[in-house]
Chimera marker file (.cmm) of the C-alpha trace (Angstrom):
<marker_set name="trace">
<marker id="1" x="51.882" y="-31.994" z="4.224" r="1" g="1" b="0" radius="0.5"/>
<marker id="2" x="51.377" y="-35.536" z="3.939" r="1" g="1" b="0" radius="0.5"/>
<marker id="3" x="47.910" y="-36.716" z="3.410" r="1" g="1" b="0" radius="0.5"/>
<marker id="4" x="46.257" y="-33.172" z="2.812" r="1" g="1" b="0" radius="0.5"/>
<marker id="5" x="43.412" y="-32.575" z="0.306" r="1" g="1" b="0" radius="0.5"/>
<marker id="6" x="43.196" y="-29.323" z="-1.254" r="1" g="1" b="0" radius="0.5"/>
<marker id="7" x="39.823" y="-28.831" z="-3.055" r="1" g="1" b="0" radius="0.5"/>
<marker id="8" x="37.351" y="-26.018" z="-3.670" r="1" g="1" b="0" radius="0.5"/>
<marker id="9" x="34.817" y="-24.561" z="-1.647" r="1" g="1" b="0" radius="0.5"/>
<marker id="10" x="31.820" y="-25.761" z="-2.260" r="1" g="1" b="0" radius="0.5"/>
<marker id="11" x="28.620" y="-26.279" z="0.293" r="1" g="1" b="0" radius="0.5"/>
<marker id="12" x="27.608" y="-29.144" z="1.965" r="1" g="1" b="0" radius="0.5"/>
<marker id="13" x="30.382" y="-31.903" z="3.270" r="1" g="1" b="0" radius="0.5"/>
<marker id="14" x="33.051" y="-33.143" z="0.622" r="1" g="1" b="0" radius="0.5"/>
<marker id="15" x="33.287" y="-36.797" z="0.096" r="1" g="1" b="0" radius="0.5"/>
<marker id="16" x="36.485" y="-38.652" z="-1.771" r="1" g="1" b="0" radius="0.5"/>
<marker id="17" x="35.274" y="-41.371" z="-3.602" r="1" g="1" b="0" radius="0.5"/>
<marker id="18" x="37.561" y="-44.352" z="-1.675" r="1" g="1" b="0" radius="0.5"/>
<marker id="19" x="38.305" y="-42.880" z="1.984" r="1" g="1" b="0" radius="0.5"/>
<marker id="20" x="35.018" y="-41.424" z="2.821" r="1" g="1" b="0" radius="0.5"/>
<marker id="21" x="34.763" y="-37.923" z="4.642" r="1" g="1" b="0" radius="0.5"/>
<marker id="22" x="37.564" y="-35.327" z="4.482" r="1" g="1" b="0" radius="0.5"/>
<marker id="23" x="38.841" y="-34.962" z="7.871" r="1" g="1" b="0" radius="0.5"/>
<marker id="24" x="38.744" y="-30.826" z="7.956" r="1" g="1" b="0" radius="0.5"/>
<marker id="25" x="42.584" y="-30.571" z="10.075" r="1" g="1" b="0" radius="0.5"/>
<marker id="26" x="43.954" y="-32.161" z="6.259" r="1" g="1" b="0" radius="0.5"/>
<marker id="27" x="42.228" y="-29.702" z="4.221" r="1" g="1" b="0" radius="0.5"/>
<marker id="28" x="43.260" y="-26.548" z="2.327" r="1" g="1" b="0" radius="0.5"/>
<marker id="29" x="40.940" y="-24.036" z="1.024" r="1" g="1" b="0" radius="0.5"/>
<marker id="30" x="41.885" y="-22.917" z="-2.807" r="1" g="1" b="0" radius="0.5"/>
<marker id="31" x="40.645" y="-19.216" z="-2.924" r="1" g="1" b="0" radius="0.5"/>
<marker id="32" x="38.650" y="-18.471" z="-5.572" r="1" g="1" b="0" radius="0.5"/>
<marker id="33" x="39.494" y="-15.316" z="-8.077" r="1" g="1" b="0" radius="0.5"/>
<marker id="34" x="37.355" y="-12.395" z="-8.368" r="1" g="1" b="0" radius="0.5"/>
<marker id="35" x="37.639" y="-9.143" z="-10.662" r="1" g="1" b="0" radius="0.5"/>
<marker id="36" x="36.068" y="-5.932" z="-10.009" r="1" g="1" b="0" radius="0.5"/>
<marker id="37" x="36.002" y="-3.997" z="-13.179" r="1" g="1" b="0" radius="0.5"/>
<marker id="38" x="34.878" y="-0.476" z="-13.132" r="1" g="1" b="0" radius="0.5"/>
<marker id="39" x="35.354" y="3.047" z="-14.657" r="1" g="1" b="0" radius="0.5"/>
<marker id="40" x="35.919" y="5.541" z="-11.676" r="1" g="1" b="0" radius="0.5"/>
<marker id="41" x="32.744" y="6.665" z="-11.855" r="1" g="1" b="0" radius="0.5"/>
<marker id="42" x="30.599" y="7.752" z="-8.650" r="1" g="1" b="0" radius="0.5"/>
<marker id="43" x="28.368" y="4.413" z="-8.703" r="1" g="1" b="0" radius="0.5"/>
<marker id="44" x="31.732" y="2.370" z="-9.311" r="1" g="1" b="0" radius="0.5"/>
<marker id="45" x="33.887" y="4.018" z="-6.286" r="1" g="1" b="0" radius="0.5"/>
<marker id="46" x="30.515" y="3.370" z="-4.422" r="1" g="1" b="0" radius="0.5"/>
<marker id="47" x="30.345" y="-0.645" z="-5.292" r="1" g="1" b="0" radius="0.5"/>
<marker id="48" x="33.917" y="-0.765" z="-5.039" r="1" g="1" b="0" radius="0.5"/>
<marker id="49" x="33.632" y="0.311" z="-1.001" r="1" g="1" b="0" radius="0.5"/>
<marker id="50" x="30.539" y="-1.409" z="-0.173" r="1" g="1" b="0" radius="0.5"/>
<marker id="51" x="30.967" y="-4.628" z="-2.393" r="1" g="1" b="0" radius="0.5"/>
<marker id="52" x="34.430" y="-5.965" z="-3.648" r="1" g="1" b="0" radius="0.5"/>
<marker id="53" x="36.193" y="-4.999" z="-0.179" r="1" g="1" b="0" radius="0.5"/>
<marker id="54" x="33.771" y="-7.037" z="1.346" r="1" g="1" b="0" radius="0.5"/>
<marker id="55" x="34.605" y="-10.337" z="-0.012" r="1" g="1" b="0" radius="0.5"/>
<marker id="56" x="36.582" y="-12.620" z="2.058" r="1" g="1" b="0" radius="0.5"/>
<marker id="57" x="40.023" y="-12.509" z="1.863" r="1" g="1" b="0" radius="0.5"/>
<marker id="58" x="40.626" y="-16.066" z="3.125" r="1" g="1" b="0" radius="0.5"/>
<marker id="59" x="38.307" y="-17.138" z="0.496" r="1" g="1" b="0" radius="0.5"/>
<marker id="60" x="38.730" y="-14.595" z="-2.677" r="1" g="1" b="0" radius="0.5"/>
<marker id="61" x="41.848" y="-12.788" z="-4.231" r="1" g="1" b="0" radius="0.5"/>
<marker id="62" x="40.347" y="-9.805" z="-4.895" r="1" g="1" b="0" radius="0.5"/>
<marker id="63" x="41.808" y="-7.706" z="-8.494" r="1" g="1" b="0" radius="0.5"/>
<marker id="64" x="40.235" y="-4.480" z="-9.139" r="1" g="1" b="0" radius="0.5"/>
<marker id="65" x="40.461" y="-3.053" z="-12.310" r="1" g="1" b="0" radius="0.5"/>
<marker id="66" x="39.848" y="0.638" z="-13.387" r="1" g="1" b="0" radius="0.5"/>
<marker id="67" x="38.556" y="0.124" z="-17.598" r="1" g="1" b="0" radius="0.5"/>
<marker id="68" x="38.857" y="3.252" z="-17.517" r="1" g="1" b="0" radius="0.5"/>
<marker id="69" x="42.772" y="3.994" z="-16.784" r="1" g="1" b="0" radius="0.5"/>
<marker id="70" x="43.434" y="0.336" z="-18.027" r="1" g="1" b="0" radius="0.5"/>
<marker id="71" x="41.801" y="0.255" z="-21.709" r="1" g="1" b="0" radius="0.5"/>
<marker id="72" x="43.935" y="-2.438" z="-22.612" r="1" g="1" b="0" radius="0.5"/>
<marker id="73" x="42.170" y="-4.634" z="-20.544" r="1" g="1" b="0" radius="0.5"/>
<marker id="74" x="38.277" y="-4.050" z="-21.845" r="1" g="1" b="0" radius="0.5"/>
<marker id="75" x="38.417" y="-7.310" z="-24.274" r="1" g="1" b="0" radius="0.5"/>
<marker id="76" x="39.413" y="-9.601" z="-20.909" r="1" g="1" b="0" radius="0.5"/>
<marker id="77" x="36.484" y="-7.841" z="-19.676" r="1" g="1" b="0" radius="0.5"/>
<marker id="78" x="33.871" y="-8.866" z="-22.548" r="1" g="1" b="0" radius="0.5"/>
<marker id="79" x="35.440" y="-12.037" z="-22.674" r="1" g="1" b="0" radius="0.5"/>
<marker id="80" x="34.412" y="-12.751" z="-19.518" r="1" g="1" b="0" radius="0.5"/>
<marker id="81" x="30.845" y="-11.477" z="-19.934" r="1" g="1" b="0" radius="0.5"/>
<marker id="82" x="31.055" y="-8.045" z="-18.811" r="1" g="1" b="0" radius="0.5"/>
<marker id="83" x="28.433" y="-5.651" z="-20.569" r="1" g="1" b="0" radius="0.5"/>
<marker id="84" x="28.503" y="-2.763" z="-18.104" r="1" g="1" b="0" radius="0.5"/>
<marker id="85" x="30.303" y="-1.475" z="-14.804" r="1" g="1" b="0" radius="0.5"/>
<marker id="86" x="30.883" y="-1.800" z="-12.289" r="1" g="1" b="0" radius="0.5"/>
<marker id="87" x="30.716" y="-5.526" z="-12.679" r="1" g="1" b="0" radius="0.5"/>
<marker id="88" x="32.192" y="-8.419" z="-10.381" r="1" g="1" b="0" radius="0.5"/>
<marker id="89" x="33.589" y="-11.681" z="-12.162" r="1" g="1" b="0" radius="0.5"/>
<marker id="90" x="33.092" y="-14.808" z="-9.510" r="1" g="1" b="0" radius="0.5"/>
<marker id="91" x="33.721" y="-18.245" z="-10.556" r="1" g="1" b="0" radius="0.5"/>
<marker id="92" x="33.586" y="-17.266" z="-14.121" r="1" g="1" b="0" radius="0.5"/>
<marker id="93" x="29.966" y="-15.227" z="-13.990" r="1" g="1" b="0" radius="0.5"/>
<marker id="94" x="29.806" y="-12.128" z="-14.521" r="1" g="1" b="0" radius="0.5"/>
<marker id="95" x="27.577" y="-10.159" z="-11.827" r="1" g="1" b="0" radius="0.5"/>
<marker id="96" x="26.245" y="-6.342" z="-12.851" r="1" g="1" b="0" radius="0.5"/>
<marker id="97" x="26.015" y="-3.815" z="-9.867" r="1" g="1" b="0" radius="0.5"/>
<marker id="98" x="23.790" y="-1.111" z="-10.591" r="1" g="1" b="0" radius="0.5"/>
<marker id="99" x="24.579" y="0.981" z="-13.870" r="1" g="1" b="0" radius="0.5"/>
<marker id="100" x="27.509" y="3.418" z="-14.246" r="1" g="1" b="0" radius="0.5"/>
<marker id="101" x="28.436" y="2.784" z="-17.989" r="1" g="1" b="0" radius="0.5"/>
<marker id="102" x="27.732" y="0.568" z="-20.606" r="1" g="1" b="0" radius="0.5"/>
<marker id="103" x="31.414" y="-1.233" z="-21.812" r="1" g="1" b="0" radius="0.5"/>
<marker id="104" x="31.306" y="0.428" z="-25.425" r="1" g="1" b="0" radius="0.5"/>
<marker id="105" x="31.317" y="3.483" z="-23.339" r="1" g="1" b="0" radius="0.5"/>
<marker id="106" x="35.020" y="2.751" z="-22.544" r="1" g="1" b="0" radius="0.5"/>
<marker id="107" x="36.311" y="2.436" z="-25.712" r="1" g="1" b="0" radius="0.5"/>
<link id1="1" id2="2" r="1" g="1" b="0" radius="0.2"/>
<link id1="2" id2="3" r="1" g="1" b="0" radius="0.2"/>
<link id1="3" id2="4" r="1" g="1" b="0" radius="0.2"/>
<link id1="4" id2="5" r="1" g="1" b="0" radius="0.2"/>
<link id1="5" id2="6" r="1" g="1" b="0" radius="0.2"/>
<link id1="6" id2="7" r="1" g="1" b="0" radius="0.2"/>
<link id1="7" id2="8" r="1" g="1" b="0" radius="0.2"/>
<link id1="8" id2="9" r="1" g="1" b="0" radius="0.2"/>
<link id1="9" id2="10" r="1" g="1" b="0" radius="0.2"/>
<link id1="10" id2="11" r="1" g="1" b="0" radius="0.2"/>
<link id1="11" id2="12" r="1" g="1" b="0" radius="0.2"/>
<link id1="12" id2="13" r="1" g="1" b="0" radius="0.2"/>
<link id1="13" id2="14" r="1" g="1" b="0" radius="0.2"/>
<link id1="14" id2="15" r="1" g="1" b="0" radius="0.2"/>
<link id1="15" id2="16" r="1" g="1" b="0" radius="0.2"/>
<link id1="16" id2="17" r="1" g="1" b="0" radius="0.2"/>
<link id1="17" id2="18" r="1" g="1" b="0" radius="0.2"/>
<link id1="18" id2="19" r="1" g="1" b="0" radius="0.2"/>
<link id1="19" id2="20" r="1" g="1" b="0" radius="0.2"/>
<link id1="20" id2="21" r="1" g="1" b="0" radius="0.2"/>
<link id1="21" id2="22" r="1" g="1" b="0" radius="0.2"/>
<link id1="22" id2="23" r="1" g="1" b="0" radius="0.2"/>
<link id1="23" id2="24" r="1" g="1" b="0" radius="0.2"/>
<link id1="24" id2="25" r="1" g="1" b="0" radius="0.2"/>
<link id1="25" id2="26" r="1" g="1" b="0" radius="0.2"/>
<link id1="26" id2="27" r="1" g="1" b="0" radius="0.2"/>
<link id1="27" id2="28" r="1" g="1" b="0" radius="0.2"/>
<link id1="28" id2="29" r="1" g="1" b="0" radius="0.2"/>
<link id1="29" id2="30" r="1" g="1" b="0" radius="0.2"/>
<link id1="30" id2="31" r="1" g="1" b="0" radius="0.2"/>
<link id1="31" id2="32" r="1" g="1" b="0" radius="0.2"/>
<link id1="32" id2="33" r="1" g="1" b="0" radius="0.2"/>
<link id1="33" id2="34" r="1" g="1" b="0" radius="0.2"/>
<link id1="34" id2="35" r="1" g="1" b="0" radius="0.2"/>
<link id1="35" id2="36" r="1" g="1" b="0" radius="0.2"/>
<link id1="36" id2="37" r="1" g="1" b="0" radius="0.2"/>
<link id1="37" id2="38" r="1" g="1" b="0" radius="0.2"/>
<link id1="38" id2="39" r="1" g="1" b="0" radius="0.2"/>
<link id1="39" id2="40" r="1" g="1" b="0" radius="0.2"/>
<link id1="40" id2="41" r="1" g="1" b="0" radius="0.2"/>
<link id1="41" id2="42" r="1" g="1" b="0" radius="0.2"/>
<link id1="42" id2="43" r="1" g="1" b="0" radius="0.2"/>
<link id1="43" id2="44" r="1" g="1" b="0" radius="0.2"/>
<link id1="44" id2="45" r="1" g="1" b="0" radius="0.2"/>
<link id1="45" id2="46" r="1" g="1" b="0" radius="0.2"/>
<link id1="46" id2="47" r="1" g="1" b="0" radius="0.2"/>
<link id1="47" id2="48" r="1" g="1" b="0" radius="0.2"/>
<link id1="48" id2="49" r="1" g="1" b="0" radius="0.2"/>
<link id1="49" id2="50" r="1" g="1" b="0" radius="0.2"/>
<link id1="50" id2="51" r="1" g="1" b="0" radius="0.2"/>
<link id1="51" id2="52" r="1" g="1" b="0" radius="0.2"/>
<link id1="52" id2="53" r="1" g="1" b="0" radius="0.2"/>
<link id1="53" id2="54" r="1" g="1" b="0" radius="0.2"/>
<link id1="54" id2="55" r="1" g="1" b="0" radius="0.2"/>
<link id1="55" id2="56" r="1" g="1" b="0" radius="0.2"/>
<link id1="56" id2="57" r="1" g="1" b="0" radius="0.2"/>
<link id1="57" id2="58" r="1" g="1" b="0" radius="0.2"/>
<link id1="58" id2="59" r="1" g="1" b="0" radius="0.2"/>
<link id1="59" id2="60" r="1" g="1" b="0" radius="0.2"/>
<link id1="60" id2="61" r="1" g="1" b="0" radius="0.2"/>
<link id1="61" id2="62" r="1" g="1" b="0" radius="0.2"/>
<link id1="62" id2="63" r="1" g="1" b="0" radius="0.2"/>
<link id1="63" id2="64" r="1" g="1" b="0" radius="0.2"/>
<link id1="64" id2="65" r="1" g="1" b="0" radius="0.2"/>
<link id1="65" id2="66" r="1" g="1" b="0" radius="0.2"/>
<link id1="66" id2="67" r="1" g="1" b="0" radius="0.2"/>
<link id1="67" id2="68" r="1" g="1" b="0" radius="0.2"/>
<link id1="68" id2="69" r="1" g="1" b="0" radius="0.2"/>
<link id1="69" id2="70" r="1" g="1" b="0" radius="0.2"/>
<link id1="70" id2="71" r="1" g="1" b="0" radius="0.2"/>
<link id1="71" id2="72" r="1" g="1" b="0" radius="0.2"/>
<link id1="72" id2="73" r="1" g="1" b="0" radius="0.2"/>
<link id1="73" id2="74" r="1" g="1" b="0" radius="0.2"/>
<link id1="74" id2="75" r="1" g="1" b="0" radius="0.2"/>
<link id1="75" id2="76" r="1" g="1" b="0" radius="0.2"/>
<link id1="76" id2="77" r="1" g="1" b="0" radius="0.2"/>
<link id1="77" id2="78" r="1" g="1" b="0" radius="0.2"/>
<link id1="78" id2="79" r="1" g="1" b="0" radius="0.2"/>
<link id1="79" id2="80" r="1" g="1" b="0" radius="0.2"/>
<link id1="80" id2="81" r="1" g="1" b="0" radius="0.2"/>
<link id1="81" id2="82" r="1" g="1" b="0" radius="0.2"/>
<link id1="82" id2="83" r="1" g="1" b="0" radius="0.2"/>
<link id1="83" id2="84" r="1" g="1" b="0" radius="0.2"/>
<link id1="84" id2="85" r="1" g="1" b="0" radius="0.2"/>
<link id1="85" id2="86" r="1" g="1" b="0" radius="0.2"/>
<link id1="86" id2="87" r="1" g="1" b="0" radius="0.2"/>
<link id1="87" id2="88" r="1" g="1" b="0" radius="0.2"/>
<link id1="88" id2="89" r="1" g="1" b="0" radius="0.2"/>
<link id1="89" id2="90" r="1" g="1" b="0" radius="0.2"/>
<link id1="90" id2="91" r="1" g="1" b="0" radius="0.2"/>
<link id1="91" id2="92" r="1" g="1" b="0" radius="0.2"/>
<link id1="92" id2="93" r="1" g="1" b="0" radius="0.2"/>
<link id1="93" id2="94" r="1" g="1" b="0" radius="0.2"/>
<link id1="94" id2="95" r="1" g="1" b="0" radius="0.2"/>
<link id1="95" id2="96" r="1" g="1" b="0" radius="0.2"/>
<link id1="96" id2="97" r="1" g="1" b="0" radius="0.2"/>
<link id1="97" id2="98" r="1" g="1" b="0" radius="0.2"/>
<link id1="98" id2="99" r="1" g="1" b="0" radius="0.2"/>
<link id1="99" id2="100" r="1" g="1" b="0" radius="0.2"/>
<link id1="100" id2="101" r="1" g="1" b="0" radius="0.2"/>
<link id1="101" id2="102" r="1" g="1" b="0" radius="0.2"/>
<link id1="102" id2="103" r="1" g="1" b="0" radius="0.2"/>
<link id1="103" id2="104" r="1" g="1" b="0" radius="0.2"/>
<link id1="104" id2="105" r="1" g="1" b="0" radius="0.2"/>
<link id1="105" id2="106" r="1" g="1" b="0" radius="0.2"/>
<link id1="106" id2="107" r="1" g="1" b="0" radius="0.2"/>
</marker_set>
């Protein structure tokens, strides 16, 4: 598509720095990534309902990922600032819902 500007979503009107305002018919929407890490437990399954299938699809690819099933993946998890679940990881901060477990919990 010739003459399309893909950027992301960000509030307030987008401005290129030679051509002024973006018309929005040229413009493509990057979704954003967001993890849901959790352990199974009651107050996970709970967030996981009310929170992470509420996100946006046209906006967010949603991953969910059970720490507890998938051990292998707890360091990705810390990594990315997670100290307890369930947590959700949006634009690289990690947001704690509530308190099922603690992440040494896990191991």
């Amino acid at each position: 598509m010739r003459g399309t500007v893909a950027y992301w979503v960000t509030s307030g009107l987008a401005r290129l720095p030679d051509s002024g305002r973006i018309n929005p018919s040229q413009v493509i929407l990057m979704k954003s990534k967001a993890v849901f890490y959790h352990a199974g437990c009651p107050v996970c399954v709970a967030a996981e309902r009310n929170l992470a299938v509420a996100l946006d699809p046209a906006r967010f690819d949603v991953e969910i990922v059970h720490l507890g099933e998938n051990k292998s993946r707890l360091r990705e998890a810390e990594t990315a600032g997670v100290k307890s679940v369930p947590a959700l990881v949006l634009g690289g901060a990690a947001y704690h819902i509530n308190f099922g477990a603690g992440i040494d919990a896990l191991r």
